[in-house]
N, C-alpha and C positions, 0 to 999 in steps of 0.2 A: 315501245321499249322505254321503261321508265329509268333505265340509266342514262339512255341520251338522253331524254328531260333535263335528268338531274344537269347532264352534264350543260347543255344550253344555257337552263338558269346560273349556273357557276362561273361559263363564261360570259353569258351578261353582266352576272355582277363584277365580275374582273375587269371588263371594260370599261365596265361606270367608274368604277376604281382609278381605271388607267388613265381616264378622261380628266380625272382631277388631281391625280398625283405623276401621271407620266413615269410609274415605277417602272422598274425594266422587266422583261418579259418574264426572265426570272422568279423574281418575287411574284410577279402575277402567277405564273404558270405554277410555283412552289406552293400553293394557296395561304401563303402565308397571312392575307388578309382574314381568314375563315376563323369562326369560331373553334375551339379547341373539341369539343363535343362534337361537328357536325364533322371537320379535318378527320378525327376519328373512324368514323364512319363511309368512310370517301370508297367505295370500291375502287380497284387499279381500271376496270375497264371504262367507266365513268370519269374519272379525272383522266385518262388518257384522252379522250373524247374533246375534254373540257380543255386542256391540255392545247390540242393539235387548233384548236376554235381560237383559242386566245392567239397564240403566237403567229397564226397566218391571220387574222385581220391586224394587231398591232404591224407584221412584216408590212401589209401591202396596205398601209391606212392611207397612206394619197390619195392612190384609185380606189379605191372603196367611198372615200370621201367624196370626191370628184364623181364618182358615178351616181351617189346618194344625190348631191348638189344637182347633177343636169338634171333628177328626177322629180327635183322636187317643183310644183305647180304653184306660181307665187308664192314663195316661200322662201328663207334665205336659211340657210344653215346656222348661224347664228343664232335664228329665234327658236331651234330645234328643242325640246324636251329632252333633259341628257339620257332620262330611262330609255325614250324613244330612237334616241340615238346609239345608243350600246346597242340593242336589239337589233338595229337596221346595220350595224357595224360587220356584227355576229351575221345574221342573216344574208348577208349579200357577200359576205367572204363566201359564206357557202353556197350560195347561187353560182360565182364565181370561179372556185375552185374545186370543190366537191359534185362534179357531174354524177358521182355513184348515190348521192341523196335528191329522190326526186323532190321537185319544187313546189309543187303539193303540200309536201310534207313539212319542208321547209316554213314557206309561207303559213301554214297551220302551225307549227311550234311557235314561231313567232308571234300569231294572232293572241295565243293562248298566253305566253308572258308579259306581251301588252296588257292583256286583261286581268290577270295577274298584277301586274307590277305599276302599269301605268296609269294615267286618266281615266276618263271612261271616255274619253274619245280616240285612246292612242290605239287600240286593235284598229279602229277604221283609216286613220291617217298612215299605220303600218303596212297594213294590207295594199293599201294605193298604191304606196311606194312601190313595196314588194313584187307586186303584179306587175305593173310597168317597166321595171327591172327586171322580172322573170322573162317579159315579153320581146326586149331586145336581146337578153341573153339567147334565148331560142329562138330567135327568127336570123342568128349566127354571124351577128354585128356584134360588136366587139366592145362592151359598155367601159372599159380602162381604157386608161391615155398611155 
């Protein structure tokens, strides 16, 4: 579906957004960040999408954080890539709350916006995470505090 695409990449960049201005869900969710051209062009089912992504990982950024953190393999969240960190933000809200998106799917949109957006090493550092996180989420441990 190329609108959730769309919509992923919108809420990534929302988050990257969010990550440095801490605007309120609002403005984010409003895409008031977006260029006027693309804002345009925004389908409703798409920015709905994009929409429901931003606002539940901003709601539940502790545990999201917190769960990103136990996942990571020497590593501190501090020294995280912020592309790579929107993406993993995005991503594990949906792991998390989105049981109707299987994780598959999930973890592959992801890979692809890393690839897209990040290093050339952030689809492989993504993907680790990702997995690892898919993996306690479905073995039905409870990766939030």
């Amino acid at each position: 579906m190329a609108s959730r695409r769309k919509g992923r990449i919108l809420a990534f960049q929302a988050l990257y957004f969010w990550d440095s201005s801490r605007a309120p869900v609002e403005e984010l969710a409003g895409f008031a960040w977006l260029e006027e051209k693309k804002l345009a062009s925004l389908d409703e089912a798409t920015a709905a999408f994009s929409r429901a992504l931003i606002a539940g990982a901003v709601e539940n950024i502790d545990n999201i954080d917190k769960v990103i953190a136990d996942h990571l393999k020497n590593w501190d969240m501090t020294r995280l890539n912020r592309v790579d960190l929107a993406i993993l933000r995005m991503s594990v809200y949906t792991l998390m709350f989105q049981s109707d998106i299987h994780p598959s799917v999930v973890i592959e949109e992801a890979i692809g916006i890393g690839r897209e957006f990040g290093t050339d090493e952030s689809f492989k550092f993504i993907n680790g995470v990702l997995d690892s996180i898919r993996k306690t989420v479905q073995s039905g441990e409870k990766p939030c505090v």
